[in-house]
C-alpha positions, 0 to 999 in steps of 0.5 A: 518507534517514529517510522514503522509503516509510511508509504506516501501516495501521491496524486499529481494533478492533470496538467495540459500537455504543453505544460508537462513536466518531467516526470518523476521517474524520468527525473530519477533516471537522469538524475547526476550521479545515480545508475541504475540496472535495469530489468524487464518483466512482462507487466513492469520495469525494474530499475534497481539503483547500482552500489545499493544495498538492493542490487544484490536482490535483483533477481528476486525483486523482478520476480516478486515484483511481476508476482505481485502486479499478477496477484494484484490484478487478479485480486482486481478481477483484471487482466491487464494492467493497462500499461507498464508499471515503472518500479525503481529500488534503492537499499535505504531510506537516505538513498530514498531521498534524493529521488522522493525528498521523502525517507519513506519506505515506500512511495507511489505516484499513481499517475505515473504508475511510479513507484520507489522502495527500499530493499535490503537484507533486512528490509522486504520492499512492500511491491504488493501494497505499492504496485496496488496503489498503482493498479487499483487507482488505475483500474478502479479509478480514484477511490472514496477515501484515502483509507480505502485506498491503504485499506484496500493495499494492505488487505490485497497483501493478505499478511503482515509478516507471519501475521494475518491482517485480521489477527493484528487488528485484534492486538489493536482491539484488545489494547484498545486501539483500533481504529474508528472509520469516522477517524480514518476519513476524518484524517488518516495517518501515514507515518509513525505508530499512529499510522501503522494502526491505521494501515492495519485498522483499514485493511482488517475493514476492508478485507472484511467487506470484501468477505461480508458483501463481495468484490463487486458492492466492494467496488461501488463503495470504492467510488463512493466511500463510506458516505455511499455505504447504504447504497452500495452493500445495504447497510449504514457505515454505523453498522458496518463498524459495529459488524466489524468490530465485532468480528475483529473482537473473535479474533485471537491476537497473536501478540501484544500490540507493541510487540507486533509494532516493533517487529514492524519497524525492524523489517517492513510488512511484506 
């Protein structure tokens, strides 16, 4: 179980204009060897790399893909996503790695507004949590922590699965494995079963101070993080956990952590 979630999110830094670089996506599009289909919806451009396991689903992914960048802004009280998102799809993990140097399922550069994925027919691409990072770094502006921003991508998805969010986080709480907030902002985990519990720990949070204190105070602590809790929804992250937590703990999980784990790892979360 060494791969279940990993979604890599990567910043790249400002640099003057006489100092650009190519970009990533540019850089997959002229890459030898490698074509591409391309598809065009209203917020987004679809490249879906030819011979892949991911060109017969096509049709599907432009229509999943403008659902979810629509669904997204919505969650995000926009109405415009301020440019077009460029969406690139391969059918497996190793065709992943030419254009990322990196076997994840997903991966997003927020300044570009890139993101890749894998799609095949067992494997549902996660276009909500990944346009999400795109999105919400770009509407939102640069979030407080790295488990707000998983957190906020994986609670704007709604469900893992046939699962709700919250009914996964009580598996991790009854097997004793939720995660902390202190150990989220101290180092949150992306890869491995390490990191599927916190993808899941952060966005059961997430999701549950949006319902407790609103969009809006969710938006403030977007900016300032956890540091900035007192301020932005009236209560210290101390007891915020300890709100949360209990809430999480009424819950009824529908399966064995462990369980649920595997399933993961075989198709993906959305």
């Amino acid at each position: 179980m060494r791969r279940i979630f990993i979604c890599l999110l990567v910043v790249l830094p400002a640099i003057a204009e006489s100092q650009a670089i190519t970009s990533v996506a540019d850089r997959a599009l002229t890459r030898p060897g490698a074509r591409w289909v391309e598809r065009r919806t209203p917020n987004a451009d679809i490249y879906v790399l030819r011979g892949s396991g991911a060109e017969p689903k096509l049709a599907r992914i432009a229509s999943d893909s403008e659902r979810a960048i629509r669904a997204n802004l919505a969650w995000l009280g926009e109405t415009n996503s301020g440019g077009r998102l460029r969406l690139f799809f391969v059918g497996s993990r190793e065709e992943m790695r030419p254009f990322t140097g990196t076997r994840s399922g997903g991966w997003s550069i927020v300044a570009e507004g890139t993101a890749f994925f894998v799609a095949n027919d067992s494997v549902n691409p996660a276009i909500r949590h990944e346009t999400m990072h795109l999105l919400s770094w770009r509407l939102w502006g640069t979030p407080g922590g790295v488990w707000l921003s998983e957190g906020l991508a994986t609670a704007a998805a709604g469900r893992c699965n046939a699962w709700g969010i919250d009914e996964i986080a009580a598996a991790l709480y009854r097997d004793r494995q939720l995660a902390t907030i202190a150990g989220m902002r101290r180092r949150f985990r992306t890869g491995g079963t390490q990191g599927a519990v916190h993808y899941i720990s952060a966005g059961s949070l997430v999701q549950f101070i949006d319902r407790t204190w609103g969009r809006e105070r969710l938006r403030h602590l977007w900016k300032s993080g956890m540091a900035g809790a007192r301020q932005s929804l009236g209560a210290s992250s101390l007891a915020v956990e300890q709100r949360w937590r209990a809430h999480v703990s009424n819950q009824r999980p529908p399966a064995g952590w462990t369980s649920i784990a595997r399933q993961i790892e075989r198709t993906g979360c959305e």
